[in-house]
Residue, then its C-alpha position, 0 to 999 in steps of 0.5 A: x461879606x461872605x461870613x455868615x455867622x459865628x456860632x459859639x459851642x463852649x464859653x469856659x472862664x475860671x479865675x484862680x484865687x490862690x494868685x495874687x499877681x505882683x507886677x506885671x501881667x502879661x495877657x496873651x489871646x490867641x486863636x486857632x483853626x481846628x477843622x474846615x470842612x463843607x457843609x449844607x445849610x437850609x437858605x431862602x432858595x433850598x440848600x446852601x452850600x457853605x464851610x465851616x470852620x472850627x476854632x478855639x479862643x483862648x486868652x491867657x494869663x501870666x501870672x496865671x490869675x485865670x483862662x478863658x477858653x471859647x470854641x464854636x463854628x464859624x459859618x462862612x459863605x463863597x463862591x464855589x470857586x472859593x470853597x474849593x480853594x479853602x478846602x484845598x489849602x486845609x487839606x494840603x497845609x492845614x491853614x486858612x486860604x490866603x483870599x479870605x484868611x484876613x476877613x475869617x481872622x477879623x470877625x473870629x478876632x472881632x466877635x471873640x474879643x466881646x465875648x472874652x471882655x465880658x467873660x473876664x468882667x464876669x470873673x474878675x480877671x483883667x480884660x484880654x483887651x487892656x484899654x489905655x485911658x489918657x488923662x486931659 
């Protein structure tokens, strides 16, 4: 798996007192890719060449009760061959190399979700995640 790791830079959660929802809530995360770009990294053996790809996080709310806002780096690993492809299609459509978007998007996905749940725990706004439990 050639994600290396996903670094957050910002970790932004309010929560708005002045609404009170009545009714139903619809909660809307959402994700989205600000800039790819290669860079070096210090690896076992010297410097590594890698991509980075920024993105922010953000979950939602209607009524608006709050937001959760997350943005950082994720830190990804290939073969030269992959890294150009990634480039390439940034730099002509600005979006994710059809090869590794759905592995990109699931650890983005994955990692953030956490980091929102525990976020909206925090603040006391519903989770970007509803859990459904069933009675037995």
């Amino acid at each position: 798996m050639p994600v290396l790791g996903i670094r957050i830079n910002k970790i932004e959660a309010t929560k708005n007192e002045e609404i009170v929802p009545k009714g139903p809530m619809r909660i809307t995360p959402s994700q989205k890719i600000k800039d790819i770009k290669e860079n070096q990294i210090n690896g076992v053996s010297g410097k590594v060449k890698v991509i980075e790809i920024r993105f922010e996080f953000n979950t939602n709310y209607d009524p608006a009760v709050g937001e959760i806002n997350l943005s950082g780096t994720i830190v990804y690993q290939g073969t030269e061959k992959i890294r150009k492809e990634i480039l390439k299609t940034w730099k002509d459509s600005k979006k994710i190399a059809k090869s590794v978007e759905r592995e990109i998007i699931a650890s983005l996905t994955s990692r953030m979700f956490l980091v929102a749940i525990n976020c909206a725990r925090e603040i006391g706004v519903p989770s970007p995640m509803p859990f459904k439990f069933t009675e037995e």
